[in-house]
Every structure is written in structure tokens, then in C-alpha cells.
C-alpha positions as CSV (number, residue, x, y, z in Angstrom):
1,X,0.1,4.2,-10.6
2,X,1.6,6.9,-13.4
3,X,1.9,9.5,-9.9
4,X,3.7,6.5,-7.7
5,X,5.9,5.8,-10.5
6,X,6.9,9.1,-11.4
7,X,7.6,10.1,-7.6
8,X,9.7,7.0,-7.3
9,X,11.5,7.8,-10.4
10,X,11.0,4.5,-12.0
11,X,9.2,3.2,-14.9
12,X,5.2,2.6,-14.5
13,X,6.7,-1.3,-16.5
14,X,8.8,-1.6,-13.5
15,X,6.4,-0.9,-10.7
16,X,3.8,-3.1,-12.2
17,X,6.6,-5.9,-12.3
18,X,7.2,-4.9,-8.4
19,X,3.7,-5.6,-7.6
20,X,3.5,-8.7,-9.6
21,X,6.7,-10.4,-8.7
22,X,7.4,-9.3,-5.2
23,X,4.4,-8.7,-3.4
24,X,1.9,-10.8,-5.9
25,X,-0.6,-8.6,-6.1
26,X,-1.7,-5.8,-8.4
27,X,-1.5,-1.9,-8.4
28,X,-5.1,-1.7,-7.2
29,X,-5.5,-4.7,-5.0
30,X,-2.8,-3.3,-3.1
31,X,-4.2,0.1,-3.1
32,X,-7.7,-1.1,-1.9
33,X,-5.6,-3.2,1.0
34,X,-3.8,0.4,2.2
35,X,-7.2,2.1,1.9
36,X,-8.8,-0.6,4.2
37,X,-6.5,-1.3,6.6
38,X,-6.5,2.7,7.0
39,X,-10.2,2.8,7.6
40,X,-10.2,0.0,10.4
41,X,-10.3,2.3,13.8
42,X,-7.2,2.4,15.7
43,X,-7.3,-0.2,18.8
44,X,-6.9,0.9,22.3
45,X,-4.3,0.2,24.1
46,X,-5.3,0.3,28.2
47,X,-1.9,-0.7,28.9
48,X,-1.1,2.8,29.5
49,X,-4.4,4.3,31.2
50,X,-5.2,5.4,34.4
């Protein structure tokens, strides 16, 4: 959280409050949902095959 914090230019106090207020979560629950959701293969769309 110390590298999110500091490349958003905000306090690590602040982001914490973020994750707890806003999206009611934590720091690393969130980060386990984004690294998840990133390893679930991409569905394909036949829509636009031939």
C-alpha cells in the first residue's frame, strides 16, 4: 500500500480510509480481487468471427 500511496500522492492513513469507507474492503482483499479477476481467461467473443 506504502508504493500506491506514494504514487497517488496521498497519505497511506487516507488510502486505508478509501478502502474502508468507500469500497468496504481492505488494502489486500482488494488486491487479491484485481489479481483474480486478472487471472480468469479472457472470454471469446464469436460475435465477430468468421
Amino acid at each position: 500500500m506504502v508504493i500506491l500511496s506514494r504514487s497517488l500522492d496521498i497519505s497511506k492513513n487516507e488510502l486505508a480510509r478509501y478502502f474502508t469507507s468507500f469500497l468496504n474492503s481492505t488494502f489486500r482483499l482488494w488486491l487479491a480481487e484485481v489479481r483474480f479477476v486478472a487471472s480468469l481467461p479472457v472470454p471469446i467473443c464469436t460475435a465477430f468471427s468468421n
